[in-house]
VONUKOL-241611 format. One record per residue (C-alpha): residue number from 1; z, x, y. Coordinates in Angstrom, 3 decimals, padded with zeros to 6 digits. Layout:
<atoms>
ATOM  resi        c3        c1        c2
ATOM   NUM         Z         X         Y
...
</atoms>
This chain:
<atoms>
ATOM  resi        c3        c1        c2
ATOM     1   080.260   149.065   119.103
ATOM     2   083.101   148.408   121.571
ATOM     3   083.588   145.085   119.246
ATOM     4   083.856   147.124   116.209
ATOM     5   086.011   149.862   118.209
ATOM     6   088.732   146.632   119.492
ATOM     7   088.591   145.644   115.968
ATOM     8   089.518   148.866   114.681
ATOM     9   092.115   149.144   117.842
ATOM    10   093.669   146.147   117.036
ATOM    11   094.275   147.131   112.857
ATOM    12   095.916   150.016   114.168
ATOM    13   098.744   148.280   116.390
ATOM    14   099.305   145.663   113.637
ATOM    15   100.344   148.800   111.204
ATOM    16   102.662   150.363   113.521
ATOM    17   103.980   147.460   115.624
ATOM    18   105.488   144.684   114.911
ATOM    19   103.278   141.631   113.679
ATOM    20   104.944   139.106   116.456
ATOM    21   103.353   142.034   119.160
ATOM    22   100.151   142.637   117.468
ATOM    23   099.244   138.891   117.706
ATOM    24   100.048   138.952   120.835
ATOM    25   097.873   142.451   122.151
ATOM    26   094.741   141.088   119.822
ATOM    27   094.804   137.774   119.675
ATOM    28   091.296   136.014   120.644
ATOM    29   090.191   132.501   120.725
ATOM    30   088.912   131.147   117.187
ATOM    31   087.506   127.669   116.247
ATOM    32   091.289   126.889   114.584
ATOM    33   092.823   127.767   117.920
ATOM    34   090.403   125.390   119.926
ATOM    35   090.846   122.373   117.410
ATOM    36   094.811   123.123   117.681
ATOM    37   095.060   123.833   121.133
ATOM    38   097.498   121.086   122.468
ATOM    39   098.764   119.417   119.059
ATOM    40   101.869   120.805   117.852
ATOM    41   101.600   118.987   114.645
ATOM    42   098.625   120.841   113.520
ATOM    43   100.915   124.006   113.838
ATOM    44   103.410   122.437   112.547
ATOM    45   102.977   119.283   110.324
ATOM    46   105.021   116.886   112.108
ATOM    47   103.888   114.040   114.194
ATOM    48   104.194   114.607   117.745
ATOM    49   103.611   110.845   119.308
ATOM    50   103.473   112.302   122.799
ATOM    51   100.243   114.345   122.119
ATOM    52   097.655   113.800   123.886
ATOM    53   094.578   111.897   122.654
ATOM    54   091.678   114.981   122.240
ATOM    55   088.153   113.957   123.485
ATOM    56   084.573   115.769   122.450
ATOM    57   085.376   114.969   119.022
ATOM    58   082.754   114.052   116.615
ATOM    59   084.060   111.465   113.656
ATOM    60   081.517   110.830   110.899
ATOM    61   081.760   107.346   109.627
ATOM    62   080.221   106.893   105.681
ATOM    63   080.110   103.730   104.613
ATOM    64   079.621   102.273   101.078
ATOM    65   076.359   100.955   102.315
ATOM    66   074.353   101.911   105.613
ATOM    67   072.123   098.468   105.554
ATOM    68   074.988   096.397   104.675
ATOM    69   076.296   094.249   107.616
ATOM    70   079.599   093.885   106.969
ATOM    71   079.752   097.818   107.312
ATOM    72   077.265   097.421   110.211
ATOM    73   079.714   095.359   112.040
ATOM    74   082.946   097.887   110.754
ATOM    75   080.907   100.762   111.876
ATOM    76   079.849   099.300   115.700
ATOM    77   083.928   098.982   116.310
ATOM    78   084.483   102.471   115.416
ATOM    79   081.339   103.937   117.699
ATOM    80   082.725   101.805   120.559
ATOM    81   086.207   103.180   120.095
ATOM    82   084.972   106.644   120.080
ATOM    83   082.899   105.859   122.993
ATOM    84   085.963   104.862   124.285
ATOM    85   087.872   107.538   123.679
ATOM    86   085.317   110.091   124.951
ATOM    87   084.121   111.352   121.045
ATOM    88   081.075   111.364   119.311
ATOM    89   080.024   109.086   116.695
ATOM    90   077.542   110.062   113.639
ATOM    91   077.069   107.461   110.614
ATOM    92   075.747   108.644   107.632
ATOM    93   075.823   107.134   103.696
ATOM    94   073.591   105.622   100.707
ATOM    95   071.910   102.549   101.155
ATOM    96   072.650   101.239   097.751
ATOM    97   076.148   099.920   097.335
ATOM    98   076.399   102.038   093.914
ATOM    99   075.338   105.355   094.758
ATOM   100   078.522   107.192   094.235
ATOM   101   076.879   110.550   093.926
ATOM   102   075.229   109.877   096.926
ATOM   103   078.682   109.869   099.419
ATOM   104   079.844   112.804   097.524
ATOM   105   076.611   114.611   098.839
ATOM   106   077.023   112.483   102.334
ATOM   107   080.399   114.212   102.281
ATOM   108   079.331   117.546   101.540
ATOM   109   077.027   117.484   104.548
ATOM   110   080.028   116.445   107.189
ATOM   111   081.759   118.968   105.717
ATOM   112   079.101   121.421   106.430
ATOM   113   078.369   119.689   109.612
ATOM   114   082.170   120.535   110.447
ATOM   115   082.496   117.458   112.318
ATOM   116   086.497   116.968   113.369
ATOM   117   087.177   114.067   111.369
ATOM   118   085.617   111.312   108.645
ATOM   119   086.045   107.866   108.204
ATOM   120   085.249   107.019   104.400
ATOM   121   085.140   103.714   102.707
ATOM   122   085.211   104.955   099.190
ATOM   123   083.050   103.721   096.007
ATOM   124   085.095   104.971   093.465
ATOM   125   088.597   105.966   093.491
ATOM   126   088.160   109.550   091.825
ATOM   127   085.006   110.774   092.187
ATOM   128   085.066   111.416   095.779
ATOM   129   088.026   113.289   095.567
ATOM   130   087.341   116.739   095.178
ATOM   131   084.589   116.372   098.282
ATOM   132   087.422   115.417   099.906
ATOM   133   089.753   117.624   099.379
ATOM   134   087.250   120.580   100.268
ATOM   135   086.354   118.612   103.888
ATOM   136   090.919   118.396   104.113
ATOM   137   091.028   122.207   103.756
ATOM   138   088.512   123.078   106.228
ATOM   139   090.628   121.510   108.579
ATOM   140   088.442   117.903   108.814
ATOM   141   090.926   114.720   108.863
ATOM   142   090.134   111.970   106.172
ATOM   143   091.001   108.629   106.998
ATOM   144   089.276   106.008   103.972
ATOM   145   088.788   102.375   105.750
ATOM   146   088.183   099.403   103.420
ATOM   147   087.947   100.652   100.239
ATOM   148   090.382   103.676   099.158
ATOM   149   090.159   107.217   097.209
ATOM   150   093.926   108.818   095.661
ATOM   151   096.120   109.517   098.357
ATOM   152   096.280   112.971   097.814
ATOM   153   092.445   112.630   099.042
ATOM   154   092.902   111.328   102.497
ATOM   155   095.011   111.270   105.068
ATOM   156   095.643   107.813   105.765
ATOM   157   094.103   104.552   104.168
ATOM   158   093.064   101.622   106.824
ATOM   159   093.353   098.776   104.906
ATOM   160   091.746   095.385   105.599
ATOM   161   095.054   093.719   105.214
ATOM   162   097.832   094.140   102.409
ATOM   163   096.234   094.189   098.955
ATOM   164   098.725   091.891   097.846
ATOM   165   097.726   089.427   100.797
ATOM   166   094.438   089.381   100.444
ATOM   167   094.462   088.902   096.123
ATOM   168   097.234   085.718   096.193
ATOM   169   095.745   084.025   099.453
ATOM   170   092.289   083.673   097.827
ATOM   171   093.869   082.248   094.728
ATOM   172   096.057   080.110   096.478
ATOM   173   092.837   078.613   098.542
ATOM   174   090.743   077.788   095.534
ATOM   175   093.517   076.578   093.635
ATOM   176   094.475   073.942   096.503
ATOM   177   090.144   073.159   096.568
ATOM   178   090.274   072.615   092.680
ATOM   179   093.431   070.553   092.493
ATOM   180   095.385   072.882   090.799
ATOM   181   093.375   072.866   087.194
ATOM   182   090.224   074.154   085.748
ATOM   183   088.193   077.189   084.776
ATOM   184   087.229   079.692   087.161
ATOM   185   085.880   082.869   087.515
ATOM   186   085.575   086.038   089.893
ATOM   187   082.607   087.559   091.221
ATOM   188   083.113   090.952   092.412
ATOM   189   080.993   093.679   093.620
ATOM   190   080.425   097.170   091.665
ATOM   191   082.781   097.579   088.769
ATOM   192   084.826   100.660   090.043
ATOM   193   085.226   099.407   093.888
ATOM   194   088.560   100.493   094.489
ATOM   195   089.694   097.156   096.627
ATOM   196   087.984   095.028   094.769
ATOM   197   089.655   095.829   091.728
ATOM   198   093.308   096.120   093.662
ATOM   199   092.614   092.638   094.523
ATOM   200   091.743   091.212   091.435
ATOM   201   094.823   092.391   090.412
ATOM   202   096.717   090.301   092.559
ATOM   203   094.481   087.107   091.472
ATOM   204   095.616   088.129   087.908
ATOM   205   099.482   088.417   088.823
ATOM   206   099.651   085.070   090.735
ATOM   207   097.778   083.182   088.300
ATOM   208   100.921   083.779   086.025
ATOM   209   102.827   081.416   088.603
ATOM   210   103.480   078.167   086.566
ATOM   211   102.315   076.160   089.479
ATOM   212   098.572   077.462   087.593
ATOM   213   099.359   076.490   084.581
ATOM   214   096.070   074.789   084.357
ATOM   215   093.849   076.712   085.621
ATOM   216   091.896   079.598   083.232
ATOM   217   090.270   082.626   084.579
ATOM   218   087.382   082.698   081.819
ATOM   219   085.235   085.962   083.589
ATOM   220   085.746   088.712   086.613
ATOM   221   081.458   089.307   086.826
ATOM   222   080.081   092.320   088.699
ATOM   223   077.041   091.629   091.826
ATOM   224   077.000   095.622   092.812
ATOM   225   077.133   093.967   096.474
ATOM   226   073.555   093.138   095.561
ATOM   227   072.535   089.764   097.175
ATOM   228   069.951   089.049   094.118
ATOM   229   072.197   090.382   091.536
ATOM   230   074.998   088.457   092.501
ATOM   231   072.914   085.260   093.440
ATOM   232   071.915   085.785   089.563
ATOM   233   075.339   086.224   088.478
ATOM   234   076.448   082.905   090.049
ATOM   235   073.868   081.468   088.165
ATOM   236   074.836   082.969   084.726
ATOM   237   078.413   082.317   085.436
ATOM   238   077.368   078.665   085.598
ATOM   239   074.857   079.065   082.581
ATOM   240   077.976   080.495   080.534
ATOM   241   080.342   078.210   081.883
ATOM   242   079.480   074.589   082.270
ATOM   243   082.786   072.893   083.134
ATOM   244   083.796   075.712   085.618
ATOM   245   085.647   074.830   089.025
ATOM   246   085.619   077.478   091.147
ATOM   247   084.364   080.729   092.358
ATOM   248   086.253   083.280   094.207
ATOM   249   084.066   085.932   095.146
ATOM   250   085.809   088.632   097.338
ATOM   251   082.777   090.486   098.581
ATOM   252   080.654   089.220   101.861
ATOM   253   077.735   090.183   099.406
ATOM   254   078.860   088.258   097.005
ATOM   255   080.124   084.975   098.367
ATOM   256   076.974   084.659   100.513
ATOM   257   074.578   084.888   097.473
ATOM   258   077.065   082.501   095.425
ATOM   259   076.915   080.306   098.384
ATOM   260   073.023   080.462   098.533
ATOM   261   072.783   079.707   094.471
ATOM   262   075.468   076.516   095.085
ATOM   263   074.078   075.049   097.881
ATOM   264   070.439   074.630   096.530
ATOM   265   071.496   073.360   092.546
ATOM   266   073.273   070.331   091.295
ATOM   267   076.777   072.150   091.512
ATOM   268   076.891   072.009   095.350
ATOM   269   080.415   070.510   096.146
ATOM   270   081.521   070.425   092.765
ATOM   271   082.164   074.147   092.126
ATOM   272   084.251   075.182   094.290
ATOM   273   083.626   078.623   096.434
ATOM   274   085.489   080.961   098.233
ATOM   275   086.700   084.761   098.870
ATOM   276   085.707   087.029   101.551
ATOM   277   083.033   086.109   104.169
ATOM   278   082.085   086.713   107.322
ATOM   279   081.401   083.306   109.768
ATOM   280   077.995   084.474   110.581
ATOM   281   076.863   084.536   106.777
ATOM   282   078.962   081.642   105.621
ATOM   283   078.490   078.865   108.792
ATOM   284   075.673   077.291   107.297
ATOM   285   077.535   076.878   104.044
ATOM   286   080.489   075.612   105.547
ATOM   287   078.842   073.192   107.484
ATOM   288   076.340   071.314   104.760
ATOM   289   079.185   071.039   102.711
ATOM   290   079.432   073.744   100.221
ATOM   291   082.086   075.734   100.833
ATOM   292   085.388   074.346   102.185
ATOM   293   087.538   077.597   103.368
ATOM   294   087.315   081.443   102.879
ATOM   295   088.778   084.209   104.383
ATOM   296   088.219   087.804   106.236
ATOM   297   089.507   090.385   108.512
ATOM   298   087.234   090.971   111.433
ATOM   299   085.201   093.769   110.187
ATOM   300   084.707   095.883   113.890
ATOM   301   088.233   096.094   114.366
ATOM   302   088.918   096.998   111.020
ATOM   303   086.022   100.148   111.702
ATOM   304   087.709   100.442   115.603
ATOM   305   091.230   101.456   114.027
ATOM   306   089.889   103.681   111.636
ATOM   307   088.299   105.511   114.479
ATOM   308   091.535   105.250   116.783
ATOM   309   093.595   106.760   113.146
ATOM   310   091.069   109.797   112.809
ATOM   311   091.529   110.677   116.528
ATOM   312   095.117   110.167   116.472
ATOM   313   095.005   112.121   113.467
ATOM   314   093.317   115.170   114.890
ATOM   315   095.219   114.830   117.854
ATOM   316   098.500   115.709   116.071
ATOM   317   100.209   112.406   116.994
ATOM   318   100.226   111.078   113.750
ATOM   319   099.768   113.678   110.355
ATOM   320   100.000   110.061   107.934
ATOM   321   103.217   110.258   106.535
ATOM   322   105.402   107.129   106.114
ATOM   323   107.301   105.729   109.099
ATOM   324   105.007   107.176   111.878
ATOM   325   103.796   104.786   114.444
ATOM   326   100.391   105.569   117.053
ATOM   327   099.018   103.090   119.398
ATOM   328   095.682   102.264   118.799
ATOM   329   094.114   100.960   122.056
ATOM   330   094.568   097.046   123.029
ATOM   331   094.838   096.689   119.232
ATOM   332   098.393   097.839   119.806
ATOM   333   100.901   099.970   118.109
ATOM   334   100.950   100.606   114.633
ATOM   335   103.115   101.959   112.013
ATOM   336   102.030   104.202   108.775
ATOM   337   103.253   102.278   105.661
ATOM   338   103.542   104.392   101.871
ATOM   339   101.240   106.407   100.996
ATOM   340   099.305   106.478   104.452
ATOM   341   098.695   102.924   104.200
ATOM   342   097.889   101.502   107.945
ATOM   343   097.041   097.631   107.160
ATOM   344   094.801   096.063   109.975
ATOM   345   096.811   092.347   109.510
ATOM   346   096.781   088.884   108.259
ATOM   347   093.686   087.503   107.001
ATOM   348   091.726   084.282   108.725
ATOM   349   091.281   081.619   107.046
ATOM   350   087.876   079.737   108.185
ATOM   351   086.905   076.763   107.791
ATOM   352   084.710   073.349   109.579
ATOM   353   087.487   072.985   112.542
ATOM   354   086.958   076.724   113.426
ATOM   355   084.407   079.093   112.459
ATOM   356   082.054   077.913   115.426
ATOM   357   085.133   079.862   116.999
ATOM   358   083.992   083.198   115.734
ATOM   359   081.100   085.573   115.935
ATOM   360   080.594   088.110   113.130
</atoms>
């Protein structure tokens, strides 16, 4: 009753004082005000760089794939960060690499969950989008890591490395492994994968450099990040294709399975093989002679800055528009490129002389 009475108290003063004063004689303490408490850009929009980092946050982290160890590895940099940081970690997600509907649901429950931020690394570019968009306006902040949504969706994108980077560089390795002329062909991992397919872009565009002239791009084929379907898509590539070159395969899924296929037929060391791997997966390949150089990110500090984003994020000291720079730990200080793009780096190249050098 005396709740109901304030309530009723408090209607009154707003209709006959002013609504500055009314605030002020009724105001209480709501969820909003906790989460804002301390970040002017929340209040505001803008980017306040001098906020200070929030702790007893919880970030959910979905991943394309829970059982995948790439995202494994991702996901173990962002729980340490958070750790870190003094937050709360909680991974959820499909365990099939293709269950779109099934992070649209995994979003719906952090949503529901109203956990302070989410860390998604997105199947397909549009259908996670209205999920998204529903966690935005209950105040949650979106930050997509590996694989993008629209912009509009997130945030702030943490990408692996520049798009553009990533789809020349693996042309320009297998092209050098090949000697400049052949056939080759791409093995990629589900059909709508949002990086994958920005990528393969790229392969497309610098193939048009008349330096690769001679080389022919006969077939992009789809794995589904599935080790047997892409070990079996190696092998029909090669059924298809007889006199082909080279394989670029920029998936860890897929470039381990092509790897596997290569290294046990007649075609080991004279198809060539490369894309995105991770040393752990690859060493064995590299060092009985099957594949020469590939190329990667390391995986946990691509997951640790996506963590360090979403609490900067919530924190107020970034809000992901263009130009704003956050420090992110050791990893240093980084700057918020168009459309909330935050790239992680360069890529490494690995090869014989140093992937004993590396552990992932």
């Amino acid at each position: 009753m005396r709740k109901a009475t304030l309530r009723r108290s408090c209607a009154a003063l707003a209709a006959v004082t002013s609504f500055a004063l009314a605030v002020t004689a009724c105001g209480g303490t709501t969820k909003s005000d906790v989460k804002d408490e301390g970040a002017s850009a929340a209040a505001t929009g803008k980017a306040d760089p001098n906020a200070e980092l929030k702790k007893g946050l919880t970030v959910g982290f979905l991943p394309k794939q829970v059982n995948n160890p790439y995202f494994t590895s991702a996901d173990k940099g962002g729980e340490a960060a958070l750790k870190e940081l003094g937050s709360s970690y909680k991974e959820v997600g499909p365990s099939s690499a293709t269950d779109t509907s099934g992070q649209v649901s995994y979003v719906n429950t952090l949503t529901q969950q109203q956990v302070d931020a989410m860390a998604v690394s997105a199947q397909d570019p549009g259908a996670l989008c209205t999920a998204l968009k529903q966690a935005m306006s209950n105040d949650i902040k979106v930050v997509t890591y590996d694989s993008d949504t629209k912009p509009e969706c997130r945030n702030a994108f943490v990408s692996q490395a520049s798009a553009e980077d990533l789809g020349r560089t693996e042309v320009q390795l297998l092209a050098e492994q090949i000697g400049y002329k052949g056939e080759i062909a791409i093995l990629s991992a589900a059909q709508t994968a949002t990086n994958q397919n920005i990528w393969i872009d790229f392969m497309k565009d610098e193939l048009k450099d008349p330096k690769y002239k001679d080389i022919k791009l006969v077939k992009v084929a789809y794995g589904n990040d599935d080790a047997q379907q892409s070990f079996q898509q190696t092998q029909g590539l090669l059924q298809e294709y007889p006199n082909l070159k080279g394989i670029i395969s920029p998936t860890t899924v897929g470039i381990k399975a092509a790897a596997q296929y290569l290294s046990g037929s007649k075609y080991k060391g004279k198809v060539k093989l490369t894309g995105l791997g991770t040393p752990n997966d690859m060493r064995k390949y590299v060092k009985n002679g099957t594949v020469e150089a590939f190329e990667l990110w390391d995986p946990s500090k691509l997951g640790e800055l996506a963590a360090r984003t979403a609490v900067a994020l919530v924190s107020g000291q970034i809000t992901g528009q263009e130009g704003e720079t956050f420090t992110a730990g050791d990893m240093g200080e980084y700057t918020i490129g168009k459309d909330g793009v935050i790239s992680l780096g360069k890529p490494t190249v690995f090869n014989k002389d140093n992937i004993d050098d590396f552990d992932f």
